[in-house]
RODO-2510 file (C-alpha; in nm, 4 decimals, decimal comma):
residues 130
     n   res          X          Y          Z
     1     x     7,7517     3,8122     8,0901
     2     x     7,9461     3,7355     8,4045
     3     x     7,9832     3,3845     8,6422
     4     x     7,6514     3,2716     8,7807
     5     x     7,5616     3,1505     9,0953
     6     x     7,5405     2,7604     9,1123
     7     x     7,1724     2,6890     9,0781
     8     x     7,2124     2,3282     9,3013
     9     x     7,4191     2,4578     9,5916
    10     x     7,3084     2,7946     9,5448
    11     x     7,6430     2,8551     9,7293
    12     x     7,9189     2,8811     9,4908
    13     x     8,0064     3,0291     9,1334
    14     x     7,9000     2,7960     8,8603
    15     x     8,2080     2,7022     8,6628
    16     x     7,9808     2,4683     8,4462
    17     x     7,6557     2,4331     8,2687
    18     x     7,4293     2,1223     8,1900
    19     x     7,4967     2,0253     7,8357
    20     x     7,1194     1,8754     7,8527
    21     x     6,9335     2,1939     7,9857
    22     x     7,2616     2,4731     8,0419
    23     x     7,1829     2,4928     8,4120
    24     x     7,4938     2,6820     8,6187
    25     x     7,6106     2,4096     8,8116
    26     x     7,9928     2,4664     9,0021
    27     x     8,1422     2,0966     9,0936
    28     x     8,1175     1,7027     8,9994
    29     x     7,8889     1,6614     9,3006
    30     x     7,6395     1,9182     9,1620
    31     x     7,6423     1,7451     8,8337
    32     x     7,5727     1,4436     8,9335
    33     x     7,3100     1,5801     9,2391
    34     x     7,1246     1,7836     8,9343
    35     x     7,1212     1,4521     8,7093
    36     x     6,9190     1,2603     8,9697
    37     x     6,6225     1,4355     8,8337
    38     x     6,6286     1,4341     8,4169
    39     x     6,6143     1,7273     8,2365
    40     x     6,5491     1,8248     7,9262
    41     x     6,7229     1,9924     7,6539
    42     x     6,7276     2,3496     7,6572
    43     x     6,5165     2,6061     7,4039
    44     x     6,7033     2,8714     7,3056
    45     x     6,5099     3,1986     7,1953
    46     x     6,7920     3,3341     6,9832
    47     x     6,8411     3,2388     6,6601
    48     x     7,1661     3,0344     6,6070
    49     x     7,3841     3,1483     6,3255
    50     x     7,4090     2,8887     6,0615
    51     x     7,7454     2,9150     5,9346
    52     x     7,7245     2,6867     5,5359
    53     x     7,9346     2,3263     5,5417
    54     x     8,0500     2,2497     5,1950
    55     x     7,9688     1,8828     5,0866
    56     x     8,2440     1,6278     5,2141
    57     x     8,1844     1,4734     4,8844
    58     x     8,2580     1,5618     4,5327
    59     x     7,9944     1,6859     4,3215
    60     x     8,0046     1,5977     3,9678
    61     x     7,7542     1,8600     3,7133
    62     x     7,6763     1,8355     3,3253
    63     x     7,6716     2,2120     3,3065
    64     x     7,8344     2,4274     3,5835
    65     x     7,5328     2,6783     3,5673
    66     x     7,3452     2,4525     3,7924
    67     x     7,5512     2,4973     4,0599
    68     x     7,4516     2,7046     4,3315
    69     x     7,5918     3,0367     4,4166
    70     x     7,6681     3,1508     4,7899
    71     x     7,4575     3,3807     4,7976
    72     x     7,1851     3,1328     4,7379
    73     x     7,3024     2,8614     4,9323
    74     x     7,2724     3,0674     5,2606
    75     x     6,9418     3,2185     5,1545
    76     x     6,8052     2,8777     5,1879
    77     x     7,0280     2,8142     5,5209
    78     x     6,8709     3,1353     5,7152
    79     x     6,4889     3,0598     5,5878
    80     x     6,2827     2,9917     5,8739
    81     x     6,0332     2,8229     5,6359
    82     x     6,3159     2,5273     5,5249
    83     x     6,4307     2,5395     5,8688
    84     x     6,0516     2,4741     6,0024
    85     x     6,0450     2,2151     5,7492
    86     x     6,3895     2,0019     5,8154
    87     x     6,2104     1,9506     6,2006
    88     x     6,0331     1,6474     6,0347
    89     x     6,1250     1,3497     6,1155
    90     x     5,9711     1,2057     5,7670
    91     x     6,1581     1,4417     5,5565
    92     x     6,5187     1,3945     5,7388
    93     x     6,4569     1,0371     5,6719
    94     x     6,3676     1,0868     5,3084
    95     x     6,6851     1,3474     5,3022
    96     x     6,9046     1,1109     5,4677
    97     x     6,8253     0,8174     5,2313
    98     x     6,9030     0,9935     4,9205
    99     x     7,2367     1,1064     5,0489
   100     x     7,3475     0,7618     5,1919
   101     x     7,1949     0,5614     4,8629
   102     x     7,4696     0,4673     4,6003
   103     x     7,1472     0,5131     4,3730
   104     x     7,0721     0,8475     4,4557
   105     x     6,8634     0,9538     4,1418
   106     x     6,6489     0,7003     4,1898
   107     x     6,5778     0,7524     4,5550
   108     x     6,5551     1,1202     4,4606
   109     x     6,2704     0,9789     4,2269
   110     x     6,1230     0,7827     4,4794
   111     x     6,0953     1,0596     4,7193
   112     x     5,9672     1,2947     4,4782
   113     x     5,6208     1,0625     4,4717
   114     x     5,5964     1,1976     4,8525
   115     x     5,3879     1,4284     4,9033
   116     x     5,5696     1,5986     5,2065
   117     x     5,8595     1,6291     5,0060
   118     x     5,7690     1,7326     4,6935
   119     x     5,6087     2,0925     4,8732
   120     x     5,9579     2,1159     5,0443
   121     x     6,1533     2,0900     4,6925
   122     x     5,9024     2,3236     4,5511
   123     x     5,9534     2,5737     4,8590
   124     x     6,3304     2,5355     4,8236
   125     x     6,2765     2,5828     4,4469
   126     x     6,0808     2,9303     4,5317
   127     x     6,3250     3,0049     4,7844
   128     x     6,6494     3,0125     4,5119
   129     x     6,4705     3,1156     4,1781
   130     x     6,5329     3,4435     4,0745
***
């Protein structure tokens, strides 16, 4: 896909696009001109590819089987159900919590008595069962 025409000025070719809502834009003064009015952030119909981070920190197992595979891993990256799921706010709270606790077993526990995210562990458990 080629330039596009500045969709402020509608006179030049748009060097730029709105980080908010990706609108062509082609100087500073059309920036700032198309921020007087907010937008919003823009809704892409394409799928993004997921590409799979590997944990910044160490993971310690009992038995190595437990570990996840690849393969696995990125089934649950490209589900649309887990994706659909991680859009809570309740659950990336409850996600976030565990991660950040120095206790996370026990906030794993604790988050297990929650309803919302017990159905997502058992739909991630479906998702990388054999």
């Amino acid at each position: 896909m080629g330039p596009r025409q500045c969709e402020v000025c509608k006179d030049a070719q748009s060097k730029y696009k709105c980080p908010s809502c990706l609108v062509p834009y082609c100087s500073l003064v059309c920036f700032k001109k198309h921020k007087e009015i907010p937008c919003g952030k823009a809704v892409s119909l394409e799928p993004k590819p997921c590409s799979i981070r590997l944990p910044e920190k160490s993971c310690q197992v009992d038995e190595p089987s437990l570990l996840l595979q690849k393969e696995r891993l990125e089934s649950l990256a490209f589900s649309s159900e887990v994706r659909e799921a991680l859009k809570d706010v309740e659950l990336q709270k409850a996600i976030g919590k565990i991660d950040s606790s120095i206790g996370a077993e026990n906030e794993l526990d604790r988050a297990m008595g929650n309803d919302l995210f017990l159905k997502f562990t058992e739909k991630i458990l479906s998702i990388i069962s054999p």
